[in-house]
C-alpha positions, 0 to 999 in steps of 0.5 A: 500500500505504501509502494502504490502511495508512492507511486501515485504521488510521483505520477501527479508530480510527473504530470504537474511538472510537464504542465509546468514546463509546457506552460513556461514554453507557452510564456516564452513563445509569448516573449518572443512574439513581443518582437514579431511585426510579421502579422502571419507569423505571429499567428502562427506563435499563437497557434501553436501556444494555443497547441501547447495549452491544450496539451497542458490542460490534459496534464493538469486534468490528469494531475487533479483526477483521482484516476491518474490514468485516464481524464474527464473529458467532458470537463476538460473540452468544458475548459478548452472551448472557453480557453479558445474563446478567451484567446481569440477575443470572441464575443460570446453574444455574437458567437455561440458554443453549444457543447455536448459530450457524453460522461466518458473518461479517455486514456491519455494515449486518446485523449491528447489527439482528440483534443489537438482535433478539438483545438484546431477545429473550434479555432478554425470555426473561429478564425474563418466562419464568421467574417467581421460583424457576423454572428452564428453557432459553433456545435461541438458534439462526443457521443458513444455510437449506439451499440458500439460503446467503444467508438465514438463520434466528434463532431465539430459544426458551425454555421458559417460561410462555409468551407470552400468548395475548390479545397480538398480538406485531405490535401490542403496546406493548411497546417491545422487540417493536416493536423486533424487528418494525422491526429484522426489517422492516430486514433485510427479514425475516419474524418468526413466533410458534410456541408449542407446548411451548416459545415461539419468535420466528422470523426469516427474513432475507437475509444481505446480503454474507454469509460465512463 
């Protein structure tokens, strides 16, 4: 009992501390962004802070959970989609999130790319499918495939002016739909594109040591 004490304490410790280095990480691309005057380039600083926090937050869900192994993650997206908000400047009034994700707990090994997707998706939506001045709904949606309890579906939909017809989400150069198209490849899922009346990214992947 005293060995497993032990072991539990030095996991938390473990997680605290890779928070807190990819935290310091976070602060200095923040320093070193003070001295960028390329708009595009200082995007891209941006983003990839916003990367790095996302990851930091699954550690620090991990360090706070009585289960060292596995994460909330219907807390942890709760907290990521607001961390976009608040990054990005969104006005909650004229911008809407609407989250909806089922009661299951991931292992890390999913966790970390299922919220990388989330990340750029929700940023995406943000960044591109509302034009100054416009307003609309973002839906973000984890649900269990019925009769299937270990695979589940991401849905990330807006309403927005919609994905542009000429792109081929598989072959874009886009850094953040590549990153979706690996990370869903990671978790040995299926990505689809449906755009009808509003414009969603899909994804259908097994939920490894999944529950809830």
């Amino acid at each position: 009992q005293a060995s497993l004490k032990e072991k539990e304490v030095l996991l938390q410790e473990i997680h605290h501390r890779v928070k807190n280095n990819l935290q310091v990480i976070c602060s200095l691309l923040n320093l070193q962004s003070g001295y960028i005057k390329d708009r595009q380039a200082l995007e891209s600083f941006k983003e990839s802070q916003s990367r790095i926090k996302s990851i930091a937050l699954l550690h620090e869900k991990l360090y706070q959970s009585k289960n060292l192994s596995q994460i909330n993650f219907a807390e942890y997206v709760q907290k990521l989609a607001g961390n976009l908000f608040r990054a990005y400047g969104v006005n909650s009034s004229a911008i809407s999130l609407n989250i909806h994700v089922e009661d299951v707990f991931l292992d890390v090994n999913t966790a970390i790319p299922c919220g990388l997707i989330i990340n750029e998706l929700v940023s995406n939506c943000i960044k591109h499918a509302f034009p100054a001045g416009t307003s609309g709904k973002i839906w973000l949606l984890l649900v269990r495939v019925p009769n299937h309890n270990n695979k589940l579906i991401l849905s990330v939909r807006d309403n927005g002016v919609g994905f542009p017809k000429h792109i081929d989400f598989r072959l874009s150069e886009s850094l953040g739909l590549q990153l979706v198209n690996t990370l869903a490849a990671q978790l040995k899922g299926n990505v689809e594109l449906n755009c009808n009346d509003t414009t969603e990214f899909k994804i259908t992947f097994i939920g490894e040591n999944l529950s809830n």
